[in-house]
Structures are given as C-alpha cells and as structure tokens.
N, C-alpha and C positions, 0 to 999 in steps of 0.2 A: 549032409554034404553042402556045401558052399558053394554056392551060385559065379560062375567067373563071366565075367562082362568081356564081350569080344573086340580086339582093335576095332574094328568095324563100327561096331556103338559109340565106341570113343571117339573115334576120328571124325564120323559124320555128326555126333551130335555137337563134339569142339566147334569145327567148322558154322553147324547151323546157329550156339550162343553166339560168335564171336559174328556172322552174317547178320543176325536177326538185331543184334548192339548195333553197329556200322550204320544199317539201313534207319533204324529207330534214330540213331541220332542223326543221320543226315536228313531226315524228315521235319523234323523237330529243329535245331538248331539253320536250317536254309529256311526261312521264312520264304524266302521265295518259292522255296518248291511247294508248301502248302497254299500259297496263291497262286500258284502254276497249276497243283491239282482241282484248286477251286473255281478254277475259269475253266482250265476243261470239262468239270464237271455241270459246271452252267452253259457251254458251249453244247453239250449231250443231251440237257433237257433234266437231268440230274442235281438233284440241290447240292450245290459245291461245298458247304462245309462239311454234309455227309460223306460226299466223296474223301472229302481231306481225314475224317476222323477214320473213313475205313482203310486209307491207305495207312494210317497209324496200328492198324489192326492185326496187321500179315508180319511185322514184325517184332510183335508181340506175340503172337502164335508160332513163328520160329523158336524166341530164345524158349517161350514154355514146354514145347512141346520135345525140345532138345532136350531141356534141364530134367525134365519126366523119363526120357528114353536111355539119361546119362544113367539116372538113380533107378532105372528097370520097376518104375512104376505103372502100374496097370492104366492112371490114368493119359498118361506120357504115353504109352503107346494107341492108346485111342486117339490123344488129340493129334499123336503125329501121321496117325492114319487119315483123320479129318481134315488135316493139314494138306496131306502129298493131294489128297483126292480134290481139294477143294484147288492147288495148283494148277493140275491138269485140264481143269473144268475151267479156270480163268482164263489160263493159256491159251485152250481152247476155244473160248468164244473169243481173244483177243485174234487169236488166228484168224478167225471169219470175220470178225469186222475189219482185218487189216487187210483182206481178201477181195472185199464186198460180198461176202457171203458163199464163194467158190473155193471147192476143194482143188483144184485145177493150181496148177503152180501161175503167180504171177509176175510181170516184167517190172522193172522201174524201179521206183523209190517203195514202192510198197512191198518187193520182195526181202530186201532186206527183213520187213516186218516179220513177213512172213516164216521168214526164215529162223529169227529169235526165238519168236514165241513157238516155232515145231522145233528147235531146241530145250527151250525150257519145259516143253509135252516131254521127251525124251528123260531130262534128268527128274522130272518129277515120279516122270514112271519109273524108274530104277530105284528114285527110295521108295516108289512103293514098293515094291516086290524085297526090297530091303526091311521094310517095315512088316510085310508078312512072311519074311523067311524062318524058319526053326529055330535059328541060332536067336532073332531078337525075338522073338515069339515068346521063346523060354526064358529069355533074359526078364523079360516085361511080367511075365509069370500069365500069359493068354496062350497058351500051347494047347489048353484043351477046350477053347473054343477053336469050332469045325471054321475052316478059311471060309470057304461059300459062307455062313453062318456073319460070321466076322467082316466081309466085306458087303455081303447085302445091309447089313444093322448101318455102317460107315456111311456106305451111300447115302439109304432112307434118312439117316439122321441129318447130312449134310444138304440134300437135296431140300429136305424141310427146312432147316434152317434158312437157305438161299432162298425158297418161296415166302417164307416168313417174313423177312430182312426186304423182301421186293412190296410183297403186299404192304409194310409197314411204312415205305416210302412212298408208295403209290397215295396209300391215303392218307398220310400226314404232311406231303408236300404237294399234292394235286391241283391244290390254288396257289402255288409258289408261283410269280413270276419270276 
C-alpha cells in the first residue's frame, strides 16, 4: 500500500523551503546584515564572523529539513525534530536575555522583545508536536520509535551538539580580541 503524504506535510514544509530561501538569501545578498551580525556578535564577546556563518546556518537547516519531511525521509524528520527543538531553545534563551534573565513580563522597549521571541517558543512548539504527530511520524517512516524514546535521543543529540559548538568557540577564540 502506498504511503499518502498529508496537506499538512505539504503545506508546512512548502512554507519552511520557500522561508528558509528568503532568509538564506536575505543574509547573503544584504552585506550589511552579515556586518550587522558581525558587530553584534563582537558587541557580545562572541567572535563575529562565527556569529555571521551561524546565522547562515538556521536557514539551511530550514530548507533541509523541509526538503526531507516533503520526501518523508527518516532523515528529514529527525533534522526537523533537531530543528523545531533547537528553535525553542534559541527563542528561549533569546526570551531571557531580552528580559535580563526574568520570567516576569517586562515594560518598555524590551517587551516588545519579549514578546517575539514567546511567539516564536509558541509556533516552534506547534511544529514540534507536528513533527511527532502519527500522521508525519508515519509519513517519515519513524512511527515505531516510542515518542519518549524519540524525543529524549532529539534532545541529548541537540543539547551535545550546542555544548560542542560552545566549548569549540570557547577554545578556539578565547584569545580573540
């Protein structure tokens, strides 16, 4: 029996090639925004052209992990799990630095912030639960790994990666000015 791919697959992962294109190329072609990433990123204590190559990064991992969840490839749906989880986790700490570190709603120009990025926590969570629902579970052909199973392996592997990715800046730009 033949595998039928849901609007849902289709529609979100159209949207994420056609978002993850947009953003790749407005990165890319706005020189200025990759020097805009690159001073804030030395503004932070962060070596800026790191910053700029990893801002090139998130929209790369959009259009892949779209193009895998279009074609209900196993690996497609792991990087789009790696993906939603690693959004929420940015968003997340973007929350608290836009905060100063309080869960507490703030006033001013920073609520705004605040306010984006516990929107962007919201639709990241939605595709996740979209990314482990039955319909694309099956589609991806990952229906008979256990969820718990599936989203602890998501995490550990993200969570590593992120410590990875930090200790390897840590020590390879440590004596950056």
């Amino acid at each position: 029996m033949a595998r039928k791919r849901s609007s849902a697959v289709t529609i979100i992962s159209s949207i994420g090639i056609v978002w993850g294109v947009l953003a790749l190329l407005a990165r890319l072609l706005l020189k200025g925004n990759l020097e805009l990433i690159t001073s804030v990123g030395s503004q932070l204590g962060m070596p800026g052209p790191f910053l700029a190559v990893s801002a090139l990064f998130i929209p790369i991992l959009w259009i892949l992990s779209s193009i895998g969840l279009l074609l209900g490839a196993k690996w497609g749906w792991w990087l789009a799990s790696w993906h939603y989880m690693c959004g929420i986790f940015r968003f997340g700490q973007a929350y608290l630095i836009a905060t100063g570190y309080r869960v507490l709603p703030v006033e001013g120009s920073k609520a705004v912030f605040a306010f984006r990025n516990v929107a962007f926590i919201f639709i990241y969570g939605c595709l996740l639960l979209f990314a482990y629902s039955t319909g694309t579970r099956t589609w991806c052909r990952v229906e008979t790994i256990p969820l718990a199973r599936a989203a602890l392996l998501s995490g550990v592997v993200l969570l590593t990666l992120l410590g990875s990715v930090s200790l390897a800046v840590h020590f390879l730009f440590k004596g950056a000015g």
